[in-house]
Structures are given as C-alpha cells and as structure tokens.
N, C-alpha and C positions, 0 to 999 in steps of 0.2 A: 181270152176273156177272163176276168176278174171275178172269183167265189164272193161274193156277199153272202155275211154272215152277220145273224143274229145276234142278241146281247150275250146269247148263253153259247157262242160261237156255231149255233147251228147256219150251214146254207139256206138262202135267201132266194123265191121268183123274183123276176124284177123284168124291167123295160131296161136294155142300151136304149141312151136318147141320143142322137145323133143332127149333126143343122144338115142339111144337104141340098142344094142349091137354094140356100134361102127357107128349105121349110124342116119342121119339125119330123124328125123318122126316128117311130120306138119302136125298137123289135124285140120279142117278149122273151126269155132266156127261163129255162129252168135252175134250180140251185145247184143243181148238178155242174151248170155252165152250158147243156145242149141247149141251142139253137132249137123255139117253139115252132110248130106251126098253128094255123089257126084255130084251129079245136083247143089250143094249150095244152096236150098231150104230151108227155116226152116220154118218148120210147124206151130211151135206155135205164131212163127208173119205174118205168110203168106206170107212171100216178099222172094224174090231172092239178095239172099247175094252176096258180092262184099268184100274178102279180099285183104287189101292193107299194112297190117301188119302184123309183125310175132313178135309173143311173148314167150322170149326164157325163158326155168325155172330155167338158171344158168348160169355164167361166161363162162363156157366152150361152150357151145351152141351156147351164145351170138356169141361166136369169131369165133368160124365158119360159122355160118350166117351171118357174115361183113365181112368173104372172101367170101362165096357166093354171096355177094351181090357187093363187089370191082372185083370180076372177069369174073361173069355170066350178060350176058345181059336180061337171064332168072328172075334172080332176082333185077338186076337194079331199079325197080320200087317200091320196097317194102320199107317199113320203117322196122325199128328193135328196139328193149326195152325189157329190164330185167323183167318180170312178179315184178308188186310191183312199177314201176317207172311211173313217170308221162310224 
C-alpha cells in the first residue's frame, strides 16, 4: 500500500477505493499504511484515525468518486487522487 503524505510530507488517513463487482469498496488505512478496523483505531500507532481522503486505484474509480463526491453531501468533505499522485 501506498503512504500518502501531506503538503508538509507528513502521512495521510485515507479510504483504498476499490470498484468490485460493479460497486464502490473504501477500506479505511491509517497513515502508518495499517489496515483500519471499524472503530478507525490502528493499533500499531495507537491513535484514532481520521480519514479525509479517498485513494482510488484507477481512472474509472477515480470518476466515480467525483460524482460521489459532486452529488453526495455524504462525501462533500473528502478529497480524491489517483493512488501514485501527489
């Protein structure tokens, strides 16, 4: 999995957004890179995670999650980026 960093290169929470058969799968990552569970807790840094990004693994993805995000007030708040981009 890919670190996402900040402007000031700190590590980034974020969603993998993933298509899988046909639907939308975000699984929430701490900036660490561990794998969230549902609380958002990551163990291995001890802090309670805060995703504000969603990191899609392809074109098509992407373009769905910026209509998600141009139509939903659900995702209004998120930012969006191609895994690999700064």
């Amino acid at each position: 999995m890919a670190t996402i960093l900040e402007r000031d290169d700190s590590p980034r929470d974020h969603y993998a957004a993933i298509l899988k058969n046909g639907s939308l799968v975000m699984e929430p990552h701490c900036a660490c890179g561990n794998p969230l569970n549902e609380d958002y807790f990551c163990d291995r840094c001890n802090r309670q995670c805060h995703c504000r990004q969603i990191v899609c693994d392809n074109e098509t993805t992407l373009d769905l999650v910026k209509r998600y995000i141009r139509k939903s007030s659900q995702f209004s708040a998120f930012k969006v980026k191609l895994i690999g981009q700064s």
